[in-house]
C-alpha atoms as one frame of an Amber mdcrd trajectory, in Angstrom:
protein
   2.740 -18.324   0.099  -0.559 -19.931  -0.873   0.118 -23.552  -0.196  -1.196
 -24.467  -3.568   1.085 -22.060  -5.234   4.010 -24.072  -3.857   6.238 -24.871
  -6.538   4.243 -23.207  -9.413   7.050 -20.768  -9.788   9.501 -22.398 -11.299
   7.182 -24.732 -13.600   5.002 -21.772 -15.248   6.043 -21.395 -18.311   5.450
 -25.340 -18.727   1.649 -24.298 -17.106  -0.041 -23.450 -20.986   1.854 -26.249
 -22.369   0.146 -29.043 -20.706  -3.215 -28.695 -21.206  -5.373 -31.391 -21.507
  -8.741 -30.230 -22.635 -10.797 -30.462 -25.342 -12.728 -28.017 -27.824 -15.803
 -28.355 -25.968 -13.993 -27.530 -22.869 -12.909 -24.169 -24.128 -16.206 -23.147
 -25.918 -18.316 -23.544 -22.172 -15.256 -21.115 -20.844 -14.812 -19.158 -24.026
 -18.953 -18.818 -24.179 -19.244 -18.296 -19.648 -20.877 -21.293 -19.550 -18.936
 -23.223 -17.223 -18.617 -19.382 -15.137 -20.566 -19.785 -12.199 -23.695 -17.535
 -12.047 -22.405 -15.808  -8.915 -19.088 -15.251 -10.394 -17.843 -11.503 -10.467
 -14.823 -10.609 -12.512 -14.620  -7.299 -10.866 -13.269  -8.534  -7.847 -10.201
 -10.717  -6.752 -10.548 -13.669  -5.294 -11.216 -13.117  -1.556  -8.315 -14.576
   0.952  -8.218 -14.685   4.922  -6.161 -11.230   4.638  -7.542  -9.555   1.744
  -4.517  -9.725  -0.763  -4.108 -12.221  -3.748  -0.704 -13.292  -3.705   0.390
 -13.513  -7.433   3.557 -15.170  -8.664   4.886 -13.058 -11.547   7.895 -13.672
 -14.568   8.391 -11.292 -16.889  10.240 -12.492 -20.490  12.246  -9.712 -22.703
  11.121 -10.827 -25.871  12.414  -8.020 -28.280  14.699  -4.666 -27.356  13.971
  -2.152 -30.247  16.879   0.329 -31.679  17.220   3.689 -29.291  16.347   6.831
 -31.123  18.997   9.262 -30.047  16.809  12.018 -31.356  14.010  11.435 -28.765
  15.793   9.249 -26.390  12.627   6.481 -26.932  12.927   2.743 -27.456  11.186
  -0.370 -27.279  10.567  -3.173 -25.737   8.265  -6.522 -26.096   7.701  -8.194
 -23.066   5.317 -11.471 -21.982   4.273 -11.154 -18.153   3.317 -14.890 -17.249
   1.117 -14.766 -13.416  -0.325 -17.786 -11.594  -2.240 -17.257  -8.999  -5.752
 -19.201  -6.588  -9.160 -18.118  -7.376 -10.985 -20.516  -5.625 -14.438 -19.747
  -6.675 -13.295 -21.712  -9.474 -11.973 -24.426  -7.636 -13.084 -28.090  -8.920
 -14.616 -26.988 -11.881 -12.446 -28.934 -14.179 -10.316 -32.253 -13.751  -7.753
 -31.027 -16.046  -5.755 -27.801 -17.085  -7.903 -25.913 -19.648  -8.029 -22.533
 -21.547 -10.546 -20.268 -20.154 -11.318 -17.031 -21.213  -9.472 -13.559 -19.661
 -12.449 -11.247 -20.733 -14.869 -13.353 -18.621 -12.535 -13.593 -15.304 -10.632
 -11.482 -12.897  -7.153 -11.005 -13.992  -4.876  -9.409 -11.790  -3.796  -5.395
 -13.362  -0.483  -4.399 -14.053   0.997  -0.931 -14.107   3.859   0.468 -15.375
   6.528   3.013 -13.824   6.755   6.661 -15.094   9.960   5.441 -18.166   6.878
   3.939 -19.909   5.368   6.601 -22.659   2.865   4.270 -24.077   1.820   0.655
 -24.204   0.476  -1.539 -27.080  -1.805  -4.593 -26.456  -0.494  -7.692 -28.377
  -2.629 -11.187 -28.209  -5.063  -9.692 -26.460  -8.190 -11.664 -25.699 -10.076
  -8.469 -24.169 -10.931  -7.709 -27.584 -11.190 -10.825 -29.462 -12.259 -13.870
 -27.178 -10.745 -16.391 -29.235  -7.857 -15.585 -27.943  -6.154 -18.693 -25.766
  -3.498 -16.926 -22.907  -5.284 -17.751 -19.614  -5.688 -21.502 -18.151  -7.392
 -22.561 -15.163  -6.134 -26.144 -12.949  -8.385 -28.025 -10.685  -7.344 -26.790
  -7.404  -8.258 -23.118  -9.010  -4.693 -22.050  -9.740  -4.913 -20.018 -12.798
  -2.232 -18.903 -15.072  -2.303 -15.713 -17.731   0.053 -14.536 -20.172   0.135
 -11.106 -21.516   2.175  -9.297 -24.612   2.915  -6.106 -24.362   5.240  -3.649
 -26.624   6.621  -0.748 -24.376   7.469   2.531 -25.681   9.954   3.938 -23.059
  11.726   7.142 -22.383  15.551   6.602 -21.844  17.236  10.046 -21.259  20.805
  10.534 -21.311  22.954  11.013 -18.811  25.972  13.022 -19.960  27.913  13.062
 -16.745  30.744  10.999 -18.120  30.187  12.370 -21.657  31.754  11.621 -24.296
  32.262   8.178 -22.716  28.889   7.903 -21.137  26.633   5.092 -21.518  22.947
   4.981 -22.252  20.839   3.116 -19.425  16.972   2.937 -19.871  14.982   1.498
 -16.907  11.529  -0.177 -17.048   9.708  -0.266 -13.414   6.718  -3.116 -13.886
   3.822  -3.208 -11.243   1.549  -5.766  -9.854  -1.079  -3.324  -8.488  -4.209
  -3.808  -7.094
């Protein structure tokens, strides 16, 4: 583990909670500029082996009725990931919002029980947006909303006792 990371794991949902910046502060990242020039938010952060190590939780925040006619529910849930981008290292004393449509964010994926996903707080489309903070040693934190539409078959094998069991597989991919 990224020796920076130590410890972030079980403090990051407290991460967005503590920051101490101002308005001005999140206009230069909301506006890129306090991005550096050479900054490229198509590609991850480089590291000694080539793989960004990124601490995810992932928070059930609703469970929608199951339609028995089309075996479909749903399901809001918040991803929270911290992980080092050094290029942005020492570019603030403080933790402060910065903008996720101007920065790399690591992609997520979702296993084959998902039918369809809907964006929620989503700052790709509206930069106003505040769900992605950056700390001085570069350790940056995102959260993401996102309602699930899953496919939850039956499985009749103990019918008329059986019981209905949907799976969600989530992916850090990169």
């Amino acid at each position: 583990m990224h020796r920076v990371l130590h410890g972030v794991h079980e403090h990051l949902e407290l991460f967005s909670t503590n920051d101490s910046a101002t308005r001005a502060d999140w206009e230069k990242w909301r506006t890129g500029k306090a991005v550096p020039r050479d900054y490229e938010k198509e590609s991850s952060p480089s590291t000694r082996d080539g793989n960004v190590e990124v601490i995810y939780t992932v928070a059930v925040l609703e469970v929608g009725p199951l339609s028995e006619a089309d075996s479909n529910m749903t399901v809001t849930v918040e991803y929270s990931m911290a992980w080092v981008d050094d290029r942005l290292a020492e570019l603030t004393s403080h933790v402060t919002p910065v903008s996720s449509a101007l920065l790399w964010v690591p992609p997520v994926a979702f296993g084959k029980t998902v039918r369809r996903v809907a964006h929620i707080k989503d700052d790709k489309k509206d930069n106003s947006t505040i769900n992605m903070w950056l700390q001085r040693q570069g350790i940056m934190f995102y959260k993401l909303t996102r309602k699930l539409e899953l496919v939850c078959p039956p499985s009749l094998e103990e019918y008329p006792f059986d019981d209905h069991k949907c799976s969600i597989e989530l992916h850090g991919c990169e």
